[in-house]
Structures are given as C-alpha cells and as structure tokens.
C-alpha positions as CSV (number, residue, x, y, z in Angstrom):
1,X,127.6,85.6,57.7
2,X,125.8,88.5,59.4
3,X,122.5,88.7,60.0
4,X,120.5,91.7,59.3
5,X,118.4,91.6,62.4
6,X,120.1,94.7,64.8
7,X,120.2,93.2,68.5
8,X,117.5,94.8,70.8
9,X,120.9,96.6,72.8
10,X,121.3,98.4,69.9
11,X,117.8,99.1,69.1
12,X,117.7,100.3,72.8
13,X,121.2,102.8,71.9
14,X,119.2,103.7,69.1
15,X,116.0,104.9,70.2
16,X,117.6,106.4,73.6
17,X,120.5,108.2,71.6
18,X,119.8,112.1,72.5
19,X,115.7,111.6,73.9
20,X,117.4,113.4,76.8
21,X,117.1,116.5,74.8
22,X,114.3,119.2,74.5
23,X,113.8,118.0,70.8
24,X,115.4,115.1,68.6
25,X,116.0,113.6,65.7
26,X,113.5,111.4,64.1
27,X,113.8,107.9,65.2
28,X,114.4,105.3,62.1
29,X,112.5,102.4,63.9
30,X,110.0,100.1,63.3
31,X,107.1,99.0,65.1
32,X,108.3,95.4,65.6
33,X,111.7,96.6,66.6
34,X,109.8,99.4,69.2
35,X,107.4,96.6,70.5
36,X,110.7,93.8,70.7
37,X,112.7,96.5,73.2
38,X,109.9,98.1,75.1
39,X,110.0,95.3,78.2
40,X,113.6,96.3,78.2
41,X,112.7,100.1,78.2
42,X,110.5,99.9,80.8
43,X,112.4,97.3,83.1
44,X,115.6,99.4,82.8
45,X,113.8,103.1,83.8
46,X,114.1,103.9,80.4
47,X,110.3,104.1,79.5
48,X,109.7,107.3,79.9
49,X,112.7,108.6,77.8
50,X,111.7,106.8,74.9
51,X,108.2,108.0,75.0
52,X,110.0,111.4,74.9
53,X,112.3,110.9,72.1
54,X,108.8,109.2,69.6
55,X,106.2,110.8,71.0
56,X,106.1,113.1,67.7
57,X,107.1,110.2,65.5
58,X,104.5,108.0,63.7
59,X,105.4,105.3,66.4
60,X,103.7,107.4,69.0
61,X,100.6,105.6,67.8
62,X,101.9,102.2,68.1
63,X,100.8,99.7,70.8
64,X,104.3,99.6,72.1
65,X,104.2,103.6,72.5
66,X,101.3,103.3,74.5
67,X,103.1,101.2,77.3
68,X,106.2,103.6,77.1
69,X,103.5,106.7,77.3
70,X,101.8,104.9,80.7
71,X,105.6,104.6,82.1
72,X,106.4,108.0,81.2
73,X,103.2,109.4,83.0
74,X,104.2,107.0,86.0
75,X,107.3,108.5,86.1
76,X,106.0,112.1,85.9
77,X,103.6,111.1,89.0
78,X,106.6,109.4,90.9
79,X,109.0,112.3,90.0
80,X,106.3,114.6,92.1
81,X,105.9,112.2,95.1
82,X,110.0,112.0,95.5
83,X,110.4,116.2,95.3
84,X,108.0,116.1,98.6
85,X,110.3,113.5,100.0
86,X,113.4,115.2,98.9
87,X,112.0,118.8,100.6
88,X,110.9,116.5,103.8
89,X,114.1,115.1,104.5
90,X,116.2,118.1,103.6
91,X,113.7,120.0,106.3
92,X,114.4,117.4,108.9
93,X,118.1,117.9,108.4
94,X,118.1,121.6,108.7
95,X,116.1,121.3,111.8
96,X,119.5,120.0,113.3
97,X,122.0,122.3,111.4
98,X,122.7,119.4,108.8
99,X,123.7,121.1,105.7
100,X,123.8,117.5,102.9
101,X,124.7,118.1,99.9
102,X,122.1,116.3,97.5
103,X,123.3,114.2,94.5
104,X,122.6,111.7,91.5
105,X,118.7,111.2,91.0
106,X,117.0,114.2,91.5
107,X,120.4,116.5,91.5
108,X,120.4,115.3,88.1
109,X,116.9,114.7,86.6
110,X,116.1,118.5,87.1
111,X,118.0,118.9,84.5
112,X,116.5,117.3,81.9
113,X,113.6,119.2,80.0
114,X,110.4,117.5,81.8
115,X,110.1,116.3,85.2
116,X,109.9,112.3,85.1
117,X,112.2,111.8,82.1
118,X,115.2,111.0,84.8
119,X,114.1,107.7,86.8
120,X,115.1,107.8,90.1
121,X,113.8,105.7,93.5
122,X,116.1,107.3,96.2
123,X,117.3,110.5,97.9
124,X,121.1,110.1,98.1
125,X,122.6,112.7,100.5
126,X,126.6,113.3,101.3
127,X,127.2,115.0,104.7
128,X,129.8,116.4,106.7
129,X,131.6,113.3,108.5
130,X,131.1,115.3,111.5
131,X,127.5,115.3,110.8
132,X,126.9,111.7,109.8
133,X,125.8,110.2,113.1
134,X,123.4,113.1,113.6
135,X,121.8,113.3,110.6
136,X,121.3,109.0,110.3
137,X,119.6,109.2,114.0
138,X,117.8,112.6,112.6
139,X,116.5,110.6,109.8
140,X,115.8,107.1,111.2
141,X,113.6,108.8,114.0
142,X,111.6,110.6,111.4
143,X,111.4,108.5,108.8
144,X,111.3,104.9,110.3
145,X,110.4,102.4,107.8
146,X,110.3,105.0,105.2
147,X,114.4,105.7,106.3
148,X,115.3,103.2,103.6
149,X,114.3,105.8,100.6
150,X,117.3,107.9,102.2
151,X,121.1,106.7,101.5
152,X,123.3,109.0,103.2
C-alpha cells in the first residue's frame, strides 16, 4: 500500500522545478511540507532558489520562508564578495599574460535572473597547459592561504 506522504526529495524537485526562472509557477505546497525540506534547502545551496520560486506565494510568510529568505540574502552578500575575488584573480593572471578561461559557478550563476540565486564557493579557472605552472605560482604568491578559493 502507498502512502500518501510525498518524500522530502520530491518535495525538494517540486518546489525547485523552474525557480531558476525570472517568474514561476505557483508552488502547490504546504507549510509542513516547506518547513520538513528547508534544512535540506539550505544544506544543499538550494536556499536561496526556493526563496525565489515562493517568495510571491502565501508561503513567503511562513516561518520556513523566513530561513530560506536569510539564505537567499546570504547568498546575495556572498555572490558580491566572490565577483571581487573573481576580478582579483583574473587581474593577477593578466599581470603575467595568463589568459583562463573561467567556468561553472560564477560562469554560470550570471545567468540566472538575480545575483545569489546560483550558490557557488570557488573560482574554477582552465588554462593553457603551457600556462599552468605560471599561473599556480602567480596565484599561490598572491593569494597564500586564500589560494585554496582558486582551482585551476
């Protein structure tokens, strides 16, 4: 026999399913069901994206929205703080004629429709072979400890 409870991976599909988008469909979700996945939101990056996809809904009121809201504003603040990395590091390369070419995280969350709504923690960076030894000295000089936010 089935139960009629929907497992929190589908809730999670659910509620994510197009809140990449500049506007969505209304979300068919409960406040229970919202406040059962939102650990999983927020542990998984995903906070922010669901604030986005309810924030017009009735749930934007809900207790559970308002943890999703703070991880989306997080994420808005962190989103900031990694552009100045990004445009840091790609300065330092160009300083020694390394051209990277820049790719997942940020590559990709500029294109989605607010700034934040694509989590990402690190700058990943492909270069020339050529150019690898250079730009990994380059960057551990500068960087030092910080060198770690970099994976070329």
């Amino acid at each position: 026999m089935r139960s009629n409870k929907t497992s929190p991976g589908r809730l999670v599909a659910k509620t994510l399913a197009g809140s990449w988008r500049t506007s969505s469909s209304s979300l068919a979700l409960s406040a229970d069901e919202l406040q059962a996945i939102t650990p999983l939101l927020i542990q998984s990056g995903a906070g922010a994206l669901a604030w986005w996809r309810l924030r017009n809904s009735p749930l934007a009121a809900s207790a559970a929205a308002v943890e999703l809201r703070e991880a989306y504003r997080l994420h808005r603040l962190q989103s900031s703080l990694h552009l100045r990395k990004i445009k840091n590091v790609l300065s330092l390369l160009a300083e020694v004629n390394v051209e990277p070419l820049l790719m997942k995280g940020w590559s990709v969350a500029r294109l989605y429709p607010e700034a934040g709504l694509r989590h990402f923690i690190d700058v990943d960076l492909c270069v020339a072979p050529d150019q690898y030894a250079l730009a990994d000295e380059t960057l551990n000089r500068a960087l030092g400890a910080d060198r770690c936010y970099v994976d070329l």
